[in-house]
Short mmCIF file of the C-alpha atoms (twelve columns), coordinates in Angstrom:
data_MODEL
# 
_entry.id   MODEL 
# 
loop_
_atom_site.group_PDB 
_atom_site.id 
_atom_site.type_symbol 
_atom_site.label_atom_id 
_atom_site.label_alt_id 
_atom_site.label_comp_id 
_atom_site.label_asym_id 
_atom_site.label_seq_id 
_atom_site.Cartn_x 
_atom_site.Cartn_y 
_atom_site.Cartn_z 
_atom_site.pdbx_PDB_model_num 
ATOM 1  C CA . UNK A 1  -2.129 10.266  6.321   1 
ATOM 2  C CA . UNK A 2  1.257  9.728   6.238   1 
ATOM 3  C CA . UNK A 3  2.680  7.557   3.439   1 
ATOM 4  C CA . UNK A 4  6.117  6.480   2.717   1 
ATOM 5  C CA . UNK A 5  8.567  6.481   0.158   1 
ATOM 6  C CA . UNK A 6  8.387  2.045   -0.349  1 
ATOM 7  C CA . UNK A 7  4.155  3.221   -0.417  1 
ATOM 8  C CA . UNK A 8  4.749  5.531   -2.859  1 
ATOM 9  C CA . UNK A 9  6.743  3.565   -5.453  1 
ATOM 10 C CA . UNK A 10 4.376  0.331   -5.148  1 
ATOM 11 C CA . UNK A 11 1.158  2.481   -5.902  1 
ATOM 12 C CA . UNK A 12 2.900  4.419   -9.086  1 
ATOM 13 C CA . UNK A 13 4.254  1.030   -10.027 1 
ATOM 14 C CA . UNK A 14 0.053  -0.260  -9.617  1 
ATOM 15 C CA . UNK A 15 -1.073 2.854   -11.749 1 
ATOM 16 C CA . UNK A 16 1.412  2.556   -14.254 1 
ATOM 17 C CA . UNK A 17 1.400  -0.961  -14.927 1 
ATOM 18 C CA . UNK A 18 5.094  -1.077  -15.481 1 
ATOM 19 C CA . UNK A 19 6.129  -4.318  -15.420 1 
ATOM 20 C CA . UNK A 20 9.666  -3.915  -14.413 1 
ATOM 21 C CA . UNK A 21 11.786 -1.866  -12.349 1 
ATOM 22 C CA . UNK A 22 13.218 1.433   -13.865 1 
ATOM 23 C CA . UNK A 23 17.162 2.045   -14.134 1 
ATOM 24 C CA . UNK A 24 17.104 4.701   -11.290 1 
ATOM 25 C CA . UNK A 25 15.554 2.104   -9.171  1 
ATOM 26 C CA . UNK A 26 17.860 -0.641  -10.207 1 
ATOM 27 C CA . UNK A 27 20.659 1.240   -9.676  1 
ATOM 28 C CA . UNK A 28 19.663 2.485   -6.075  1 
ATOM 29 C CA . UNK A 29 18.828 -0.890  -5.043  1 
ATOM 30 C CA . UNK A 30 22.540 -1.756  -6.353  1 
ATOM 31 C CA . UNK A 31 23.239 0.866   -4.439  1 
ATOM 32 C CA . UNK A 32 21.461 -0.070  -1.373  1 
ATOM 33 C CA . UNK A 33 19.133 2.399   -1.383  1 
ATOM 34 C CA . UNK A 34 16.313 0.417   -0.924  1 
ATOM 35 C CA . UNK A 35 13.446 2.864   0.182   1 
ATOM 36 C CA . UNK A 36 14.485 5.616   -2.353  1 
ATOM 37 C CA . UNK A 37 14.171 2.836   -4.932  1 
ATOM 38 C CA . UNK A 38 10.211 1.945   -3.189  1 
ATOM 39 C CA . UNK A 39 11.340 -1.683  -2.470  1 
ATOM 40 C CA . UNK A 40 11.968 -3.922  0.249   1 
ATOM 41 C CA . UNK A 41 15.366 -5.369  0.779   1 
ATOM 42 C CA . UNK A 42 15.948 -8.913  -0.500  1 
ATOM 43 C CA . UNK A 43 17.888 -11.383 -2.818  1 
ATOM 44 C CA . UNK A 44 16.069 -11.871 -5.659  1 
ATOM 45 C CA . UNK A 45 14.785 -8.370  -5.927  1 
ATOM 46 C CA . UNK A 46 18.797 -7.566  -5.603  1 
ATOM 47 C CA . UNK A 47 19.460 -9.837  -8.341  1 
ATOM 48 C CA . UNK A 48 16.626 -8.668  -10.396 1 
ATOM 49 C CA . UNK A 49 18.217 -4.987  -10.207 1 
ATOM 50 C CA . UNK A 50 21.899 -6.172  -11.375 1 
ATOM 51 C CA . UNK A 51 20.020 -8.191  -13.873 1 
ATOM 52 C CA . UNK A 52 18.161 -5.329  -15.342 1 
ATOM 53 C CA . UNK A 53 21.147 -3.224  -15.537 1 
ATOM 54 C CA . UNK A 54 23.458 -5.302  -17.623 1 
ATOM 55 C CA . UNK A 55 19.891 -6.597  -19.711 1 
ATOM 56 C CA . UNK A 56 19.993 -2.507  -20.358 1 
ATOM 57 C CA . UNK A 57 23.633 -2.113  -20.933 1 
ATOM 58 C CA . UNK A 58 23.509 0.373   -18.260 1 
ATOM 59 C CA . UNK A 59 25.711 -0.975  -15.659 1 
ATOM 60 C CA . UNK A 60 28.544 -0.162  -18.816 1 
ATOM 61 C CA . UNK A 61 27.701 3.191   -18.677 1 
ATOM 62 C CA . UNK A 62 27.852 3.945   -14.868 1 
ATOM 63 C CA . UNK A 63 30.983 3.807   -12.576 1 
ATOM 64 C CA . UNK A 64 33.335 1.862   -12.821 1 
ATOM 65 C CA . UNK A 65 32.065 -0.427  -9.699  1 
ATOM 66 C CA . UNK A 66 29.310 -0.909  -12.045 1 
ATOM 67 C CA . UNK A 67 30.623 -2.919  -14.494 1 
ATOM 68 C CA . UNK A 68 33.158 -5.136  -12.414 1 
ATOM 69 C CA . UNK A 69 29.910 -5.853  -10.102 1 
ATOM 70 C CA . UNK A 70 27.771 -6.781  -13.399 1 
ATOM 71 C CA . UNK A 71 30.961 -9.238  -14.312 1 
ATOM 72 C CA . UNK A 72 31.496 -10.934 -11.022 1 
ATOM 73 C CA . UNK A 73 27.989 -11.627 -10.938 1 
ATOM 74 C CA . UNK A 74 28.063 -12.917 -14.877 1 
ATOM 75 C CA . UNK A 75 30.987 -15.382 -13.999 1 
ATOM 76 C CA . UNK A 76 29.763 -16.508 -10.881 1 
ATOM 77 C CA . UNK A 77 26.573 -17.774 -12.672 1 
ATOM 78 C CA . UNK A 78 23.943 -15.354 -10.782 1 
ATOM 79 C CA . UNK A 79 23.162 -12.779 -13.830 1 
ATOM 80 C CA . UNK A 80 23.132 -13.616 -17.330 1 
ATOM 81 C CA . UNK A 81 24.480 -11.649 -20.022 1 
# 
């Protein structure tokens, strides 16, 4: 049985119950690392990720590309701070 990495994330997710994505998987997905994150590629899900890392304050912490990302996206009414 061979299962895959996208497989993988949605059944831990399942078990877990966690109701929102993790930082790691946020920031891969800002990344565009979509199957290391366990998700598929879209918008919303995109937005979702950027969303959760400035909701964290994490998108402060990481590289600089971060941040300026986190503020385009702020000013350009598509996040909230």
């Amino acid at each position: 049985m061979d299962i895959d990495a996208m497989e993988i994330a949605r059944i831990e997710r399942e078990i877990t119950g966690l109701p929102q994505m993790t930082i790691f998987e946020a920031t891969m997905i800002c990344e565009g690392n979509w199957e290391l994150a366990g998700y598929e590629p879209d918008e919303q899900t995109a937005t979702d990720a950027w969303q959760r890392l400035i909701d964290t304050g994490a998108c402060w912490h990481l590289q600089g590309w971060f941040g300026r990302q986190a503020t385009a996206l702020i000013q350009a009414g598509v996040c909230t701070r």
